[in-house]
C-alpha positions as CSV (number, residue, x, y, z in Angstrom):
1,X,124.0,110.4,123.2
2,X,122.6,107.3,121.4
3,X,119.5,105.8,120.5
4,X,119.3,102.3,120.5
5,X,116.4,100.6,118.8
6,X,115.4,96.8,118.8
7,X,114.1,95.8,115.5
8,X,112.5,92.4,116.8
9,X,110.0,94.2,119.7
10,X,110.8,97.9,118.3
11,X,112.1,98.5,122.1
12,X,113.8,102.0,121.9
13,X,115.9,104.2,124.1
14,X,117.6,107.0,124.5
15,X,121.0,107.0,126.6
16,X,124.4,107.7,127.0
17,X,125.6,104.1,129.0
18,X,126.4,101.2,126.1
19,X,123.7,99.1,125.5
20,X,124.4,95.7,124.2
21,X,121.2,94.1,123.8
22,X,117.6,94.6,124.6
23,X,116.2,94.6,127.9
24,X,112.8,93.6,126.9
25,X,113.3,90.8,124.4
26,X,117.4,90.4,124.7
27,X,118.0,91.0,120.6
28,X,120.9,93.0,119.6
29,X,120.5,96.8,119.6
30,X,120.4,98.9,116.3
31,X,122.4,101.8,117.6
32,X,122.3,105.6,116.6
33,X,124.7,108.9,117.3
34,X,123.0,111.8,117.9
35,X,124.4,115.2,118.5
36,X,123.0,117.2,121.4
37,X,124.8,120.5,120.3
38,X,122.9,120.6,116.6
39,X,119.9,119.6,118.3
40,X,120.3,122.2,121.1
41,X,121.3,124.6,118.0
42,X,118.4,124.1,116.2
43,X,116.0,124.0,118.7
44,X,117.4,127.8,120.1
45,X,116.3,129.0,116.7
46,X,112.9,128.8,117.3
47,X,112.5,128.5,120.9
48,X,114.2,129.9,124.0
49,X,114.4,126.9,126.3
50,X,115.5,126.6,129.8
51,X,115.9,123.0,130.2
52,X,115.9,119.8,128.8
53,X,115.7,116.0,129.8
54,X,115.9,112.6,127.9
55,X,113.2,109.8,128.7
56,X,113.0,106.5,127.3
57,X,113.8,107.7,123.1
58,X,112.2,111.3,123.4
59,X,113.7,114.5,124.0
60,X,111.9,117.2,126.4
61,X,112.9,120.9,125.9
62,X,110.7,123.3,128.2
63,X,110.3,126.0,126.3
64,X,109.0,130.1,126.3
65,X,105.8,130.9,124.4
66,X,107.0,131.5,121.1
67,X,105.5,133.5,118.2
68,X,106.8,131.4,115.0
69,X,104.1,129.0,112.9
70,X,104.4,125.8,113.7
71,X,104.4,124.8,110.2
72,X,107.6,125.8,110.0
73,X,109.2,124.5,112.8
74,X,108.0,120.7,112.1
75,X,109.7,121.1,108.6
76,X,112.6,122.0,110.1
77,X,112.6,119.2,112.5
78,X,111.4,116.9,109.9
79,X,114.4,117.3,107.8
80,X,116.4,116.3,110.8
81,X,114.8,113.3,111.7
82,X,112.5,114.5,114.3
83,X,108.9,114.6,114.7
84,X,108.1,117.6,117.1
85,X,105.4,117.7,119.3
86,X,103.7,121.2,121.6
87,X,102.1,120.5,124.9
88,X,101.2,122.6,127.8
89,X,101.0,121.6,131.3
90,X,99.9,124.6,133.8
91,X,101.7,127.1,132.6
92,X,104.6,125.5,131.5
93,X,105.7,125.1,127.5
94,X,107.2,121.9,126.0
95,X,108.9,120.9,123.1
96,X,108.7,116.6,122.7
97,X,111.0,115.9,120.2
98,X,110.7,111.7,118.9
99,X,112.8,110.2,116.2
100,X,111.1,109.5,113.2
101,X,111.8,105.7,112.8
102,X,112.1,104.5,109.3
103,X,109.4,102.8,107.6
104,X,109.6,100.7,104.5
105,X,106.3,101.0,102.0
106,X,103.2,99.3,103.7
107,X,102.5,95.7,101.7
108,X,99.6,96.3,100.1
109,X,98.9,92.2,99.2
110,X,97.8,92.6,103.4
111,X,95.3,95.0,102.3
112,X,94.3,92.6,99.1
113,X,94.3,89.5,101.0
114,X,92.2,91.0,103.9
115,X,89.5,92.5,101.6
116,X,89.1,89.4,99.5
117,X,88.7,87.4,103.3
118,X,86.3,90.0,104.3
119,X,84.4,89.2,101.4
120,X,84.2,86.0,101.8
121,X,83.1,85.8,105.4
122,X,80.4,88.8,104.9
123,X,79.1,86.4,102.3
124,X,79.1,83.3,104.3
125,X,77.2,85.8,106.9
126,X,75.1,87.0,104.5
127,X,73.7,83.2,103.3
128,X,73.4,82.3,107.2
129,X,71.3,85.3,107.4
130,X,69.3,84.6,103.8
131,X,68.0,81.6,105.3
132,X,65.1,82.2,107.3
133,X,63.6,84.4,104.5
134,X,64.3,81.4,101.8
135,X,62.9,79.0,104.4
136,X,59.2,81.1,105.0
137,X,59.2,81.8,101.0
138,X,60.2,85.3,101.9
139,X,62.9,85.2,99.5
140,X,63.6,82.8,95.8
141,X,67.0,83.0,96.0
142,X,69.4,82.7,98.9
143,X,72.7,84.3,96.9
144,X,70.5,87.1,96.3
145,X,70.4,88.1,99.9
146,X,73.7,86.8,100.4
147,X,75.5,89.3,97.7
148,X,73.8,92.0,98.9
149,X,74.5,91.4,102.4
150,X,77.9,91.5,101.3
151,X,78.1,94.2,99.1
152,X,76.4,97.0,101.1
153,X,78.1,96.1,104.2
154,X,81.8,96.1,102.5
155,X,80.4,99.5,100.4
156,X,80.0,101.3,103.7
157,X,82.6,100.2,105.6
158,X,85.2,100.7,102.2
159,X,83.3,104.7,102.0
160,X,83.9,105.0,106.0
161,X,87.5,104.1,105.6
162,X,88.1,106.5,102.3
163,X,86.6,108.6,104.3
164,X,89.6,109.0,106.8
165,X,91.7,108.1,103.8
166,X,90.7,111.3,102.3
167,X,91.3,113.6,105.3
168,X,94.8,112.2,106.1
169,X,95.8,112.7,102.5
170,X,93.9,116.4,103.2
171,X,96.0,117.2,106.3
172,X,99.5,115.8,105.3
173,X,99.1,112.8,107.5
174,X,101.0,109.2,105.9
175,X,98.0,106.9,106.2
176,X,97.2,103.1,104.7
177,X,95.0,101.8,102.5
178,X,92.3,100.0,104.5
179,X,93.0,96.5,106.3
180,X,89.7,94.7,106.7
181,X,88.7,92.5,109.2
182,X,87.1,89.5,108.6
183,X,85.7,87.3,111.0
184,X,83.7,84.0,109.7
185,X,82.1,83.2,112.9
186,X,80.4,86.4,113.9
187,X,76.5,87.6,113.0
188,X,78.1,90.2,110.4
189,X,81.4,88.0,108.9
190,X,83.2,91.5,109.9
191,X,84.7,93.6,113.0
192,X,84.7,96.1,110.4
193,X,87.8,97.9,109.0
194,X,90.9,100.2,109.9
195,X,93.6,102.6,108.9
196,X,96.9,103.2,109.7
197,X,98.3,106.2,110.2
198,X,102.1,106.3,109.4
199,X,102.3,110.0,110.7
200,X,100.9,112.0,113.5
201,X,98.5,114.2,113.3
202,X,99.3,117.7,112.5
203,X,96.8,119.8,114.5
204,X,93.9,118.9,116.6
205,X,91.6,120.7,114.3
206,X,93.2,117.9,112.2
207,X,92.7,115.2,114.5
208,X,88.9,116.2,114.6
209,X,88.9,115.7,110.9
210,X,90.5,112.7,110.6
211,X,88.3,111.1,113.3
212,X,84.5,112.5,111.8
213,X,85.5,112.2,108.3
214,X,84.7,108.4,108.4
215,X,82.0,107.8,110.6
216,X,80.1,110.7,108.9
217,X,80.9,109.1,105.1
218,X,80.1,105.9,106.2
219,X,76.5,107.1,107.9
220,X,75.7,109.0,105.1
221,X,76.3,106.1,102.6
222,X,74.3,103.8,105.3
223,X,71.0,106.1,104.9
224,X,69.9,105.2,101.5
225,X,71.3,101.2,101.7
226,X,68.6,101.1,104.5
227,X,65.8,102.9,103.2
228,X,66.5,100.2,100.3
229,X,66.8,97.5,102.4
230,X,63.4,97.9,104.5
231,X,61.4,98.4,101.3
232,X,62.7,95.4,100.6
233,X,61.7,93.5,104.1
234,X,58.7,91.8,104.8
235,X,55.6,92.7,106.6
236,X,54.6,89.5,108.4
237,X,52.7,88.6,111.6
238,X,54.0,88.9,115.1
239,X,53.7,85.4,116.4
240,X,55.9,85.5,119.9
241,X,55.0,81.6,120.8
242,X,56.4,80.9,117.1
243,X,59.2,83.6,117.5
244,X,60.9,81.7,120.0
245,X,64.8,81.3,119.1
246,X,64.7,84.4,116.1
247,X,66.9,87.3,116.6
248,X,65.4,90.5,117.1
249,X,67.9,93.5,115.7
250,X,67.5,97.2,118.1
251,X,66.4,100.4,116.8
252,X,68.1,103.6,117.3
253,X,66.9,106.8,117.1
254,X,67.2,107.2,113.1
255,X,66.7,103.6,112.2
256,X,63.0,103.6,114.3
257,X,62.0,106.9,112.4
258,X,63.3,106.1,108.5
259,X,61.4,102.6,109.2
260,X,58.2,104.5,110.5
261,X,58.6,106.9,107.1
262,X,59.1,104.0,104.8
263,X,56.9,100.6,105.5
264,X,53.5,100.8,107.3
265,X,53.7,98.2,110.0
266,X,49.4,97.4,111.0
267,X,49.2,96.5,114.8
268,X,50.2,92.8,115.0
269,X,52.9,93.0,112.7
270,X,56.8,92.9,112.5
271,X,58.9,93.9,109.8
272,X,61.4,91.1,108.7
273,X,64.8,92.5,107.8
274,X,66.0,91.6,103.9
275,X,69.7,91.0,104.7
276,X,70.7,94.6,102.8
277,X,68.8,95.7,105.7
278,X,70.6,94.2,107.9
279,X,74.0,95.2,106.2
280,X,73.1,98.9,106.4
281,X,71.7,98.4,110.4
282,X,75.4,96.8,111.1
283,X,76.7,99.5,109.5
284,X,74.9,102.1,111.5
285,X,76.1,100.5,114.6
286,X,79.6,100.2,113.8
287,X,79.5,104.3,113.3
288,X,77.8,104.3,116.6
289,X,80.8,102.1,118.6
290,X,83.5,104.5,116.4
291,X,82.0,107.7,117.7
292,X,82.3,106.8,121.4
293,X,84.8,108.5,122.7
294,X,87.4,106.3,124.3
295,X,90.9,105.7,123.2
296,X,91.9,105.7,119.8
297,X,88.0,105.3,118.2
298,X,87.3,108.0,116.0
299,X,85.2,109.5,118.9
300,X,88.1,109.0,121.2
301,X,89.9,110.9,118.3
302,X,87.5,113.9,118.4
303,X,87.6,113.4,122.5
304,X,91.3,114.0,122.7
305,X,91.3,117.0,120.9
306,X,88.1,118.9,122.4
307,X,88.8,117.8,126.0
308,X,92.6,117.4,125.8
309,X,95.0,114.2,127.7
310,X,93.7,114.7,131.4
311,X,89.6,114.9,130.5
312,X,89.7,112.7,127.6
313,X,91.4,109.9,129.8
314,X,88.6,110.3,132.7
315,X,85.7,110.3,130.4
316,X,87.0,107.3,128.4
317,X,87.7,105.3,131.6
318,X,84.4,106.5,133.2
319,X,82.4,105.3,129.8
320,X,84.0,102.2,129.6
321,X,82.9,101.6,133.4
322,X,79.6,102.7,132.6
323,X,79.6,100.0,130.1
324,X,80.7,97.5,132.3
325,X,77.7,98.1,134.3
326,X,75.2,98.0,131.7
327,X,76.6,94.9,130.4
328,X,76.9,93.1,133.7
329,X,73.8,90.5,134.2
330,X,74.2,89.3,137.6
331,X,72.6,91.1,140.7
332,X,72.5,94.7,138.8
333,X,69.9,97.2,138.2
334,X,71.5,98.9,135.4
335,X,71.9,95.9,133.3
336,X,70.6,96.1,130.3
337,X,73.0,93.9,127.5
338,X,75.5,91.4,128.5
339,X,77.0,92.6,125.2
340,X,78.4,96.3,126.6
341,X,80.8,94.4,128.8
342,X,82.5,92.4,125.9
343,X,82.7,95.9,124.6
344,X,83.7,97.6,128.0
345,X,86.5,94.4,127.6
346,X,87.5,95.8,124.3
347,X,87.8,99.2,124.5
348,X,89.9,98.5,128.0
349,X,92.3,96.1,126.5
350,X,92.7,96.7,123.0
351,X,91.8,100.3,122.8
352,X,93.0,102.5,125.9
353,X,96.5,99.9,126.4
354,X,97.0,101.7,122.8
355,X,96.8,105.0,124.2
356,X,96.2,108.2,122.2
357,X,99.2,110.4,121.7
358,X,97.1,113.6,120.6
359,X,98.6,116.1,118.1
360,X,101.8,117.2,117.4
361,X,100.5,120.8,117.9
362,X,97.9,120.9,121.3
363,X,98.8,124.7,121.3
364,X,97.0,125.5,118.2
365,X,93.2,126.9,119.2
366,X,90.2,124.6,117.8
367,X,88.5,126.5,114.7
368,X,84.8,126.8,114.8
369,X,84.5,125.2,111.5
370,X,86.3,122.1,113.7
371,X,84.0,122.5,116.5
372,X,80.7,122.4,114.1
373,X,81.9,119.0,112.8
374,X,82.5,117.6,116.1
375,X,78.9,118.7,116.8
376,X,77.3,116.8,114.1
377,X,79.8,113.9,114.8
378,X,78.0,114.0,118.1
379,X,74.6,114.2,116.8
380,X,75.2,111.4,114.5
381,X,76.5,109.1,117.6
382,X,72.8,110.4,119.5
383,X,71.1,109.2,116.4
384,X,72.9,106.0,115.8
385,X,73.6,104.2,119.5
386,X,71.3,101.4,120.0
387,X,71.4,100.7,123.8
388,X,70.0,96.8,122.8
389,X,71.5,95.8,119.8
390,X,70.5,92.3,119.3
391,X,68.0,90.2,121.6
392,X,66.6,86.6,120.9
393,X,63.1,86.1,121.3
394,X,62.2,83.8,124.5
């Protein structure tokens, strides 16, 4: 048996016929001999298996229930080159076993020359957004908004991704430093930033770490940035005939109460957001479109390993169809934001094509400790969602 490997697409495939060059991309093969026999040996240690089959580069062993910890058995594997995974379907037992492909140490000047970007752009987004204030004499200085802009929203976003950072490191997982995302022409200078995990996931009470650690740091390092921020704002005069053109920013649940509990607003009156504000409300929101639980978001994380493959799959198709509906403004009742189908358009294409591969252990029981957090990552997305995030004043 040989795997052959493409190192120009990363094709890979698992077969006995001689394969010269890649189907997909027509680059020459990187081939690999594998044994069947050790692998049938070592897999009779800690299983009694019936059958196996070969598909694409993974192995398939169905398997008996067996009584040894799992721990053990992905060392084992690990020292041979295999990363092994547990699933149940009906009633049945199977052993996935997938090479572990070798991976050279991540460049870290990616990381370096992505944050520095991201700073930039969250700046130039933070001046665009300094503006009006300097403009009504709000504000005296316009790099006073715009650094703050930029350092509160690259604060929470750097705590949310330490966040996850932390809990891979926690639960053996092989993860990257954070790659940020800038992007100059949008209202915030950033899509926000991700991690890479180099490793799967041990567990699922591991995945449902890894995928509330960050949203939950991030939201709790958001609170105080935008209590901050709207002491900060401006109490001026609700003029709708002057407001014509200004972008309004939606409340959510918490945002609506903490601005209640902070600045009196008399009848007649709107509060206008300093840019830290702002920064912190982004933030918010970002933790909001992370918790939904589609694909490979940190809710679709938390999804995958409550609900398992099948559920997970229908709710995140059903929610990103729901979305579509909200967002789409032509002849439809439910509309509500044209902005929930660019999102809808997202999460479809760059999020479910990714698919989620779940744990390497689905067998192992969620503890309660697990369940609670998934809970409160819950109650954080209820708190968070604005279902009109931005609106322009006609």
């Amino acid at each position: 048996m040989r795997i052959y490997r493409c190192p120009q697409c990363r094709f890979s495939q698992m077969s006995e016929d001689e394969l010269w060059e890649c189907p997909k991309c027509r680059s020459p093969l990187l081939v690999k001999v594998i044994n069947m026999e050790k692998i049938q040996t070592l897999v009779s240690t800690y299983f009694t298996f019936t059958d196996y089959t070969v598909e694409d580069s993974v192995i398939i062993f169905k398997i008996e229930p067996f009584l040894h910890d799992f721990e053990t058995i992905k060392n084992a594997f690990e020292e041979k080159g295999y990363y092994s995974f547990l699933r149940k379907k009906k009633d049945q037992h199977y052993l996935i076993l997938v090479e572990k492909v070798p991976q050279g140490p991540p460049n870290i000047m990616w990381n370096i020359v992505l944050f520095v970007a991201t700073i930039a752009s969250t700046l130039f987004a933070g001046y665009w957004l300094s503006m009006g204030p300097v403009m009504k004499g709000y504000m005296d200085n316009i790099w006073v908004g715009s650094v703050s802009f930029s350092a509160a929203i690259m604060f929470i976003l750097g705590i949310h991704e330490l966040g996850h950072k932390y809990a891979s490191h926690r639960n053996g997982v092989d993860a990257t430093w954070p790659y940020f995302i800038p992007m100059p022409l949008f209202i915030i200078g950033t899509m926000g930033a991700v991690i890479k995990s180099r490793s799967p996931m041990p567990n699922n009470n591991s995945m449902i770490q890894l995928g509330a650690a960050g949203p939950l740091c991030g939201f709790l390092a958001a609170i105080p940035l935008y209590i901050l921020g709207i002491k900060l704002s401006y109490v001026v005069p609700a003029t709708p005939a002057a407001g014509e053109g200004v972008i309004y920013f939606g409340q959510s649940i918490l945002t609506e109460f903490l601005a209640e509990k902070v600045i009196q607003v008399p009848q007649g009156y709107d509060i206008f957001l300093h840019p830290l504000a702002i920064a912190a409300w982004a933030a918010l929101l970002v933790t909001s479109v992370n918790l939904i639980p589609v694909g490979q978001l940190d809710g679709g994380h938390i999804a995958r390993a409550i609900l398992g493959e099948r559920w997970h799959r229908i709710v995140s198709y059903g929610l990103i169809g729901g979305m579509a509906v909200l967002g789409f403004p032509w002849y439809n009742p439910f509309f509500i934001w044209e902005g929930w189908l660019f999102w809808a358009f997202i999460l479809y294409f760059l999020i479910m094509r990714a698919g989620s591969g779940g744990s390497m252990n689905e067998l192992e029981p969620i503890s309660t400790g697990s369940r609670m957090l998934a809970l409160v990552a819950l109650i954080v997305f209820i708190l968070t969602v604005i279902p009109i995030p931005l609106f322009i004043a006609q």
